[in-house]
N, C-alpha and C positions, 0 to 999 in steps of 0.2 A: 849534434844536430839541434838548431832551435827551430822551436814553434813557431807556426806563424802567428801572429798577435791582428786583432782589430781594435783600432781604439773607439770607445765611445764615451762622449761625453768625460771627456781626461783619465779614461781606466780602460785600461789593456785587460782584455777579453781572450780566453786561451780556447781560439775555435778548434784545437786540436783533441782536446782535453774528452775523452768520450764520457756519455752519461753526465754530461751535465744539467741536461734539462731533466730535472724532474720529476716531471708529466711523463706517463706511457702512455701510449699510442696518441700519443697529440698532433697528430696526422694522419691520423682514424682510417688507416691501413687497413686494421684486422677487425673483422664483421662477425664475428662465430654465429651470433643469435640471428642473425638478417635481418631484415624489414619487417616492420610490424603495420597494422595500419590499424584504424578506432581506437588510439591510445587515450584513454583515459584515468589512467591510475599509475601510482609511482612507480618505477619497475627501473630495469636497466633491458634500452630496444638498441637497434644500429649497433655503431659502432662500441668497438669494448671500452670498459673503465668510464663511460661515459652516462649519468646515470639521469633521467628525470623525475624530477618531484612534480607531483600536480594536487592539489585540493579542493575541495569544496567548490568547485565549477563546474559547468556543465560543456565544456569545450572540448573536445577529439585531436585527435594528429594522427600525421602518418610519419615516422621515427624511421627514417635509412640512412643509409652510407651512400652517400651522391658523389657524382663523379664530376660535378659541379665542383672548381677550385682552382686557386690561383697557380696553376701549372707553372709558368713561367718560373715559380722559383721554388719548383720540385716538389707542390704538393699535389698530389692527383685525387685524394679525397676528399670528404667535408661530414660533416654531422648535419644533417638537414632535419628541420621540426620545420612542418607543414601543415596547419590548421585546415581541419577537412570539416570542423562544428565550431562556430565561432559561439561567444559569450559575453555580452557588452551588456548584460546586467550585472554587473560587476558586485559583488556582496563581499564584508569587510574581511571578514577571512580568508579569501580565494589567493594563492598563488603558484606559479609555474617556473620554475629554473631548473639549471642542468646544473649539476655537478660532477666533480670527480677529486677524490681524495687520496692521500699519502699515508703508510703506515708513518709509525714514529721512529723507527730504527732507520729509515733513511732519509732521516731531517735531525740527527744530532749537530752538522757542519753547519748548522744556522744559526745555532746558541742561542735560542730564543729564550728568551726572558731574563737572561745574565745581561749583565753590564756592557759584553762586546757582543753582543748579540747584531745580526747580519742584516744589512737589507737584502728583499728580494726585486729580481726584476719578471714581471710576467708581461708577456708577448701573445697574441691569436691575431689571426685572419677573421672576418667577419665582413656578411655582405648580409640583406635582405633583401624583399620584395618593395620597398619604401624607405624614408626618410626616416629613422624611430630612433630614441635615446631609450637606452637599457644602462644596467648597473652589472659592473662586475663587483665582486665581493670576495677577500680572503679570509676564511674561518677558522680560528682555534678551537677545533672540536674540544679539547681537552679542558680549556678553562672559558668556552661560551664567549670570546672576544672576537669581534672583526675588525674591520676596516673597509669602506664600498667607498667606489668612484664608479663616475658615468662613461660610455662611450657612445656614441651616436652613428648609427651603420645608414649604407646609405644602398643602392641597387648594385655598386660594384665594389667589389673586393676592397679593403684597407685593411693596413696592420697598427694593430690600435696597441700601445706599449704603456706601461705602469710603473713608476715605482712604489714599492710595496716597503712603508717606514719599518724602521728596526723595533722588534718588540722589548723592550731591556724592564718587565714590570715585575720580575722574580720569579714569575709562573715558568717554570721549566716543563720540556713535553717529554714522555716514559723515554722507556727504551726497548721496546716489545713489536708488536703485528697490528697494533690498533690503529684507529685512524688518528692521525695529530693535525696535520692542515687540511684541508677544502678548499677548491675555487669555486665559486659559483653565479652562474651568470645569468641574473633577474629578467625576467621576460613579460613577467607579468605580474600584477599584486593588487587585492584591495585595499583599502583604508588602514587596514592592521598593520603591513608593510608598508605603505606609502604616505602617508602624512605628517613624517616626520621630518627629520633634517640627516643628510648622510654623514657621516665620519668620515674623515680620508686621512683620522687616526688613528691609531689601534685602541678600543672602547670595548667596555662590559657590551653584552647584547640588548640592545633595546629594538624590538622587532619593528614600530613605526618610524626607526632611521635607516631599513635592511633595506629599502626598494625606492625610494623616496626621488619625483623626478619621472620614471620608466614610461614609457607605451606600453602596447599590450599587442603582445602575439596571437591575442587569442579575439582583434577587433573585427574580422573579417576571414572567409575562409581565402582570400588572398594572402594572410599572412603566410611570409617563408620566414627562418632563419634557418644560417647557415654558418659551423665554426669549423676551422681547420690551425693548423700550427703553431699549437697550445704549447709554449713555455715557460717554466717559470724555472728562475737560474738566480747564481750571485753573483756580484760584479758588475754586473750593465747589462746592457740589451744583446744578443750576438743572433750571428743568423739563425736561423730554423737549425736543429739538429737532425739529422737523418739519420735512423736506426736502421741498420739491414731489414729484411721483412721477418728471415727467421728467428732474428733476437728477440725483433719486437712482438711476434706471435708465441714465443717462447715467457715473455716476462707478462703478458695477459692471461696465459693456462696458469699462474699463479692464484689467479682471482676467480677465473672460470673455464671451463674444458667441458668438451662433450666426448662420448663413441658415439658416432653415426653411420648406419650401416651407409658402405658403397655401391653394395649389389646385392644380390639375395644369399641367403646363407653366410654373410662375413660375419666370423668368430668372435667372441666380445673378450671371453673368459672360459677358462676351465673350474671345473667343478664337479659335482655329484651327487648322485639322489639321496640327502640324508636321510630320506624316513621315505616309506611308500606312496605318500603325498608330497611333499617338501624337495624342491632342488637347492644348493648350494651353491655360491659360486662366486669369483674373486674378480676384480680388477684393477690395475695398477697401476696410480694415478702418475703421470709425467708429460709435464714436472712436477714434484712435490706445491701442494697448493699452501696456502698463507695458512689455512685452520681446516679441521675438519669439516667437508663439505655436508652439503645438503645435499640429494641426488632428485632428479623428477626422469621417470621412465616414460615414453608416447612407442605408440608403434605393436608391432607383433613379436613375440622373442620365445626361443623354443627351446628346450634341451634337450640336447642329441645323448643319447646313451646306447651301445647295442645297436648302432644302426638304425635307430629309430629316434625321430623328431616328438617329441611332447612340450604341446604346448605352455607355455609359462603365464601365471599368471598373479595379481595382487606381488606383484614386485617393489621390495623393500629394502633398505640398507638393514644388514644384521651387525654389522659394526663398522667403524672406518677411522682411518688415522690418514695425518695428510698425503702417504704413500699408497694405501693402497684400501680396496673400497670392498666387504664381502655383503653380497645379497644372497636375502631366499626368495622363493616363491612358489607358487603352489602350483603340482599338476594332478594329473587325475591316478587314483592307486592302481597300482599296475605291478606290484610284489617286485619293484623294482630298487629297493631298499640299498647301500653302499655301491651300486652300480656306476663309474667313473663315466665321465659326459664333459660337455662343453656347453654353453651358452652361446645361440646365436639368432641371427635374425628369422623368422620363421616364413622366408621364400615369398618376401612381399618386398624386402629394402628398403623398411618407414621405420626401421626399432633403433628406436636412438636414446641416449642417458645423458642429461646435463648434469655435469658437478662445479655448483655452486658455492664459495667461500670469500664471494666479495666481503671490502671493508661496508 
């Protein structure tokens, strides 16, 4: 049986070939964290793998998954950043871009910085509220090199496509969990970032040629943007890659995962009363995540022992590896010492655990 082939631009494209784009969730499927809105600080809001930097401005957004998107050629999401506090005193410091990054264990097939080292091609969707030129930008986290070109979005969808020169400068990237490449796409900058001259060759960093050119998303609380069908491949440009949902919600709980109760009383974990104050209690991360996470608890959580609910509280990781997560927390003494329980929501359905291990 052969492939079907696309050609572009004189190179056969193997659109059969799975996993070749890159980028996960580059058609911002999967939401775990929801909509945020008064975003004013760096975080990861909306869609997964998809992260904003912001600084030294005093501008807001509201950060969702829009259902806004070029449907017609099977994307139904979007990454939407919607200025709700605008900032047109602009001070030299300030800037706003999205990111999203790659470990270095699946970018060895680019051979970056040897002599046959690979070009890349990167592809999105992008529409805003107006006529604006932005910068996309590819980064070597590893050795502080990039490369930025402009795109210029307009009120309706386009597919704005790059190619991305070969790096062959010796700098080779690990072969571990860490970040090696970034795309990132400039939205805003003062002086610090924008009064330079851009690269559109792969260059040491020099921050006033990172933004150089941009508008600003942050000129009016009119501004939208909007990205959806983020790839970035070898070979040439090919169409969008469509990941099933549960792959692609599968290959996100690598980077981040939550337990969030569905109803009242759903189970998290088993565990036990270590001490007559102290509950114990385990959960087990899957998929396995990239590194040892971070955990943040919100909500009410109880431990049932005996037939009887106590409430949990100042809940903490007491250790964790990328499988599996053990916390304590404290409940009131009750001579309830090796007494076997479970961890669950304490009859309200708000007790939820995010675990955290982005790059």
């Amino acid at each position: 049986h052969k492939m079907s082939q696309t050609k572009v631009s004189n190179t056969f494209i193997d659109n059969n070939r799975p996993f070749r784009n890159i980028v996960i969730n580059g058609d911002m499927q999967v939401s775990q964290r929801g909509d945020s809105t008064g975003v004013n600080s760096t975080g990861f809001y909306g869609p997964d793998r998809f992260k904003l930097y912001t600084a030294n401005n005093a501008g807001a957004f509201t950060v969702s998954q829009s259902g806004t998107a070029p449907g017609d050629f099977g994307l139904n999401y979007s990454y939407k950043l919607a200025c709700t506090t605008a900032d047109t005193s602009v001070a030299a410091s300030e800037y706003v871009f999205l990111q999203t990054s790659f470990e270095t264990q699946n970018l060895q097939h680019l051979r970056k910085g040897l002599s046959d080292a690979k070009k890349l091609y990167l592809s999105f969707y992008a529409k805003a509220d107006a006529s604006l030129t932005y910068v996309v930008e590819v980064y070597d986290n590893e050795h502080d090199r990039l490369q930025s070109q402009t795109f210029a979005v307009t009120t309706s969808w386009q597919r704005f496509t790059f190619e991305i020169p070969a790096d062959t400068n010796g700098e080779t990237l690990a072969n571990n969990n860490t970040a090696g490449i970034s795309v990132h796409w400039w939205l805003h900058g003062g002086t610090d970032y924008t009064s330079g001259t851009l690269s559109g060759s792969w260059a040491n960093r020099t921050n006033t040629n990172r933004a150089a050119g941009i508008g600003s998303v942050l000129a009016s609380t009119d501004r939208e943007f909007y990205l959806t069908g983020v790839q970035l491949e070898l070979g040439g440009v090919s169409d969008f890659e469509h990941v099933p949902h549960d792959v692609q919600f599968q290959r996100c709980q690598r980077y981040f995962q939550k337990w969030q109760a569905d109803q009242t009383y759903d189970q998290m974990g088993e565990g036990a009363a270590w001490s007559d104050t102290a509950f114990i209690w385990s959960y087990r991360l899957c998929p396995r995540m990239r590194a040892q996470p971070t955990a943040a608890a919100t909500g009410n959580f109880a431990g049932a022992m005996a037939g009887n609910d106590r409430a949990l509280s100042s809940i903490q990781i007491n250790r964790t590896t990328v499988d599996v997560c053990q916390f304590t927390s404290a409940i009131s003494d009750n001579n309830e010492q090796g007494t076997p329980g479970f961890c669950r929501d304490n009859n309200d359905g708000d007790a939820k655990i995010e675990f955290d291990a982005e790059l």
